[in-house]
N, C-alpha and C positions, 0 to 999 in steps of 0.2 A: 626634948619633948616627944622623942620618939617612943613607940610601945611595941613589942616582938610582934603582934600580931598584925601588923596595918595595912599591909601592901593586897593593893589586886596587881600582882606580877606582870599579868595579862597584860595589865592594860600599861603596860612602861610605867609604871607609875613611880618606880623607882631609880626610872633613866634621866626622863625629859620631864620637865616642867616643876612647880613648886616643890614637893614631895621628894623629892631625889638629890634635897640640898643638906650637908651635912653641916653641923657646926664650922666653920673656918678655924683655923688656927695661923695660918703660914705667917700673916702680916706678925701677929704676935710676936711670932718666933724671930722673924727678922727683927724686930726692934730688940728684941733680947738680948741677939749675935752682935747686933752694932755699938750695943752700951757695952754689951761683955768686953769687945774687941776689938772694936771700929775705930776707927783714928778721924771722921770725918763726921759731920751736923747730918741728922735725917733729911734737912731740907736739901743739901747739898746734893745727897744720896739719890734722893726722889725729882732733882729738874730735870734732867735729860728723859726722865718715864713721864713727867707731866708738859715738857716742849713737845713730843712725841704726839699725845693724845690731842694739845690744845691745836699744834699747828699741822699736825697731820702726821702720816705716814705715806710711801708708796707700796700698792698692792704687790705684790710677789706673785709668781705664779703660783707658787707652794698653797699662801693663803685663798688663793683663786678657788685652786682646785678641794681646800681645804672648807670652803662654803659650798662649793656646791656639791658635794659631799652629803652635808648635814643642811643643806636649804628644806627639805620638806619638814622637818621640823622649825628651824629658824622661820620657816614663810609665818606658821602659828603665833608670833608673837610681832606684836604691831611694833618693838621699837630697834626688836631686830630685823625685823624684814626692814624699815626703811632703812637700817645702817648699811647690811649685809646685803640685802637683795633688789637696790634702788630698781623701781621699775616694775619687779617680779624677775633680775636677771642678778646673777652674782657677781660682784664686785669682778671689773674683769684686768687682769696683769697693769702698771702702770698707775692705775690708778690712785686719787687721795682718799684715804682715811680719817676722816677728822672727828674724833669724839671728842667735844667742847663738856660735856657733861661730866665725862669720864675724866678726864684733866680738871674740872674741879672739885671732884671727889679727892683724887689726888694731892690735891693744894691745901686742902682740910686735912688731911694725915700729914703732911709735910708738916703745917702749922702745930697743927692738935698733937700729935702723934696716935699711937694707937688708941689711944680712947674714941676718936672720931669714930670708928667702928664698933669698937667696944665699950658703948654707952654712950655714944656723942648722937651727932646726928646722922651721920651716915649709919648708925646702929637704928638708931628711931627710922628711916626709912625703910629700911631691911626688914625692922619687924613689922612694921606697920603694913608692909606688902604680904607679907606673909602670914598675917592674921585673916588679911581678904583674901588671899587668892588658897588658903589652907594646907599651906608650909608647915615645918613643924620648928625653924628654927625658932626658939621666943628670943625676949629681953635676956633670959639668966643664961640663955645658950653663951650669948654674946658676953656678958660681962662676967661669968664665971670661968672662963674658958682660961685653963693655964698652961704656961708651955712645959711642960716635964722632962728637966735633964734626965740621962741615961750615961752610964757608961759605957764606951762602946765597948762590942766584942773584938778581942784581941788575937788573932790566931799565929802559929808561927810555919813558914814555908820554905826549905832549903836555905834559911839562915836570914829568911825578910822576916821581919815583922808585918801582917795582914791589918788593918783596920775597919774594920767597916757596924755599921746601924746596927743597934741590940732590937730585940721584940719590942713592941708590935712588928717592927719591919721584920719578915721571915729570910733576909738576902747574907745579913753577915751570918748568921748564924749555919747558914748554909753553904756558903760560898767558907764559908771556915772548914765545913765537914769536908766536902768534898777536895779540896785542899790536901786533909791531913789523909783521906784514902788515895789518892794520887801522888802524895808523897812516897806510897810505897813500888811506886814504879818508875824506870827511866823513861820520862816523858820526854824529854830530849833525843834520848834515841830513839824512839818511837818514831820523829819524824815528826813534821808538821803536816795534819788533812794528809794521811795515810790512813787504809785502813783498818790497822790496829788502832791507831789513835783517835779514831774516829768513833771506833767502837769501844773505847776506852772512856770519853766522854760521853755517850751517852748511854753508857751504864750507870754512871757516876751521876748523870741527872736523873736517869730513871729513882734509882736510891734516898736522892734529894727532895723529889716531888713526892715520894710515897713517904717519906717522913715529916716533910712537911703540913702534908694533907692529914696526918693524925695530932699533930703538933705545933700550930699555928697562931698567932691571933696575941690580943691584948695581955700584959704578963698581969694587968691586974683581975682578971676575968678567966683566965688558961692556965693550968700549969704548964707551962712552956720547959722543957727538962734540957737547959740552953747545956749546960756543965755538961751532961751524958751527951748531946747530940755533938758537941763541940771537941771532945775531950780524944785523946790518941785512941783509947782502947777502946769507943766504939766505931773506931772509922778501921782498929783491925779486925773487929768481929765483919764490916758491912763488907771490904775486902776480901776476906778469906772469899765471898762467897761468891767474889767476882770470875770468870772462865770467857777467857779469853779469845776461845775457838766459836763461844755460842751468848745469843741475845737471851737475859732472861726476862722475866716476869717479875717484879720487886712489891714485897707490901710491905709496910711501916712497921720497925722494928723497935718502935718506941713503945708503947702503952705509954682544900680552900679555893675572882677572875680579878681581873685588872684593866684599864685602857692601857691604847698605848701609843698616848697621846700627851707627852711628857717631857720635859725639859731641863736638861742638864747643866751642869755651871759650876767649872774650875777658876777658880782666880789664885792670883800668888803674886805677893808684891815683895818689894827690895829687898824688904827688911826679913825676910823667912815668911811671913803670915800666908798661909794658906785654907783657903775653902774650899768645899766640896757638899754641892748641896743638890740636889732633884727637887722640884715642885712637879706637883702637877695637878689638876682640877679633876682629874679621870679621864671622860671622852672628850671628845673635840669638841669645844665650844662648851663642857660643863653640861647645865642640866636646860641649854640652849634656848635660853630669856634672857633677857636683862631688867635688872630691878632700877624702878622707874625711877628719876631722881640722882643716880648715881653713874650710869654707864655702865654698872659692873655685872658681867657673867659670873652666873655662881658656880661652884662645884657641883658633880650629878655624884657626891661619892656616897648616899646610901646605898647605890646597887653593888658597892663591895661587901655590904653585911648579905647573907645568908638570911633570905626573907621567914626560913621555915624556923620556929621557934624550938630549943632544944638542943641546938647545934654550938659547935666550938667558935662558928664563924656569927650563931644569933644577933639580933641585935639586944640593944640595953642602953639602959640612961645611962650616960656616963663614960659609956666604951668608946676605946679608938678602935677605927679599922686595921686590920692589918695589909701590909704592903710590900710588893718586891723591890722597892724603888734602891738602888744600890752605891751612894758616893763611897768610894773607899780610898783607902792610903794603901801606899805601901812603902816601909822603912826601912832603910839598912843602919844600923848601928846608932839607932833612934832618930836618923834624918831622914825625913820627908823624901823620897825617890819618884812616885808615880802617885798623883791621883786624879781619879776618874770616876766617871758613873758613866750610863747608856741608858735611853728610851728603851719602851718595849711591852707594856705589860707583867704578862707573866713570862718573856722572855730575856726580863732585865739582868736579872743575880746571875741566869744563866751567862747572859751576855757577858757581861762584867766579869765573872767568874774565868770565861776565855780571854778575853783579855791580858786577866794577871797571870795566865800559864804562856799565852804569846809573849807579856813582856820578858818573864823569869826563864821559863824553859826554850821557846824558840826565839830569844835573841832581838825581837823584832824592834823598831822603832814605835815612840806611842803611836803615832799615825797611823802606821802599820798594824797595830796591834788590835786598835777597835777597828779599823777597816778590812780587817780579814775575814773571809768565810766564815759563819757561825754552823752549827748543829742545834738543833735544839730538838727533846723528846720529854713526855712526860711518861708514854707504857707502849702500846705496840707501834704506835706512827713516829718514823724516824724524820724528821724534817732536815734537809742540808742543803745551804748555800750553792747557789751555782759556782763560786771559785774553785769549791772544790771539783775535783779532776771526773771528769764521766766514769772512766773506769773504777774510781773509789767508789762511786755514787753508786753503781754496779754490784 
């Protein structure tokens, strides 16, 4: 029910509160993944998320500090100030958590399955809050909403097979480029957080972010040119023009923000079956209400559209956002070797991206491999890890 022109920017309106909630999709998607592949009942799937909510949790620090954070907007809505802020003070370490509401929301999808949302009654709630409070999800958000296979993009790296998310997501398709122009160098002997190698990746992001930024977004709304951005001979053309002695300057040789507040999930059981999946609502705590009736935080993901009308990133009926969110594989001789994703925003595909050069080129263990120093850069400001060494940083 969205229209390109709606937002007063200004006023958050595309952050916090009704306004800033996109259509859902995620639940869909999981019920999809589980009939596709699942060897176990939804209900079965969903007790331990619904024991959780009815009989509690304990507060963590992390959560602690993760409401009082985002309390001055949370204090604005009466059903999350009493969850989050009992008192006027933020839930503090130790503490129970107990959403009885939010567990039986949960009990109603275990039973129903996705229809409870998508045209049941936890759908009638949603919308019905959203007609009063001037939301834009309706009824057809919710029950026309499909989940759209993709195939992923496939890339290939000193003899791994790459896998990772095709468009809307902008991460495989990137984390593929940068890939095949780093193929043309000994990143091994480079050295690990030396600084060639340092300077080495963040050319190769600079390169990714300014392609990105012309070439981004829904593939039904974009022409997204995945084959050219993906492909050997444009990662020899972005190469060549790599110099190794000097930082440059990169604009998009083709003819887009993100939270990062996001949660990652590798599973892998006996039998081979492996996932690798990312959700994320956007900011913390979503668009920081709770819809009455339900317990549930919604997503704030309209402020990933491009409020200004016109744009690659506009909005439109219909459109997905685009995202860096990044699960990937990685195969040797079509077996499953490494998969992972990483939090971060717009620091994710990057993230990720170092990872699969920690695991392939510097040897490391997976633990080793996301816990190492990151870099990250999108044009002049170089961002780098403290692990790496002062005099590189230097």
């Amino acid at each position: 029910g969205a229209a390109p022109e709606m937002f007063d920017v200004i006023g958050q309106e595309n952050q916090v509160g009704p306004k800033a909630v996109a259509a859902p999709g995620s639940l869909r998607a999981w019920c999809l993944a589980l009939r596709r592949f699942g060897t176990m009942p939804l209900g079965d799937v969903m007790q331990p998320a619904i024991r959780f909510a009815t009989r509690g949790l304990t507060v963590t620090p992390y959560l602690s500090e993760c409401i009082e954070s985002a309390a001055a907007d949370l204090a604005k809505d009466k059903l999350a100030a009493a969850r989050l802020l009992p008192g006027g003070t933020p839930l503090k370490p130790g503490a129970r958590l107990i959403q009885a509401d939010y567990g039986e929301a949960l009990s109603l999808i275990a039973q129903q399955g996705e229809g409870a949302l998508h045209g049941g009654p936890l759908g009638d709630r949603v919308v019905e809050f959203m007609e009063k409070a001037g939301g834009f999800v309706s009824r057809r958000d919710l029950t026309d909403y499909r989940v759209v296979e993709r195939a992923p993009i496939r890339g290939q790296y000193r003899g791994w097979e790459i896998v990772g998310p095709p468009p809307p997501a902008a991460s495989g398709v990137h984390i593929t480029q940068m890939l095949n122009i780093l193929e043309g160098f000994d990143v091994a002997g480079l050295g690990f957080g030396t600084p060639d190698s340092v300077h080495l990746l963040a050319e190769v992001l600079k390169i990714a972010f300014a392609d990105r930024a012309e070439a981004s977004g829904d593939p039904d709304f974009v022409a997204v040119p995945v084959d050219r951005i993906t492909s050997k001979a444009y990662a020899d053309e972005r190469r060549a023009g790599i110099d190794l002695a000097r930082a440059k300057r990169w604009t998009g040789g083709l003819l887009a923000k993100e939270g990062a507040d996001t949660t990652h999930l590798t599973v892998a059981d006996g039998k081979g079956n492996v996932i690798t999946t990312t959700q994320i609502i956007n900011s913390l705590f979503g668009a920081r209400f709770i819809i009455p009736g339900t317990g549930m935080v919604p997503n704030d993901y309209m402020s990933n559209f491009d409020p200004r009308p016109g744009n690659a990133l506009s909005i439109a009926p219909g459109k997905r956002v685009t995202t860096s969110m990044s699960p990937m594989m990685a195969l040797r001789g079509g077996r499953v070797v490494y998969a992972l994703g990483l939090p971060g925003g717009r620091k994710i595909f990057p993230s990720a991206f170092q990872a699969l050069i920690n695991l392939i080129d510097h040897g490391m263990t997976l633990q080793e491999a996301v816990e190492a120093p990151r870099v990250w850069t999108e044009g002049p400001v170089l961002e780098i890890e403290h692990g790496i060494a002062e005099p590189v940083r230097a």
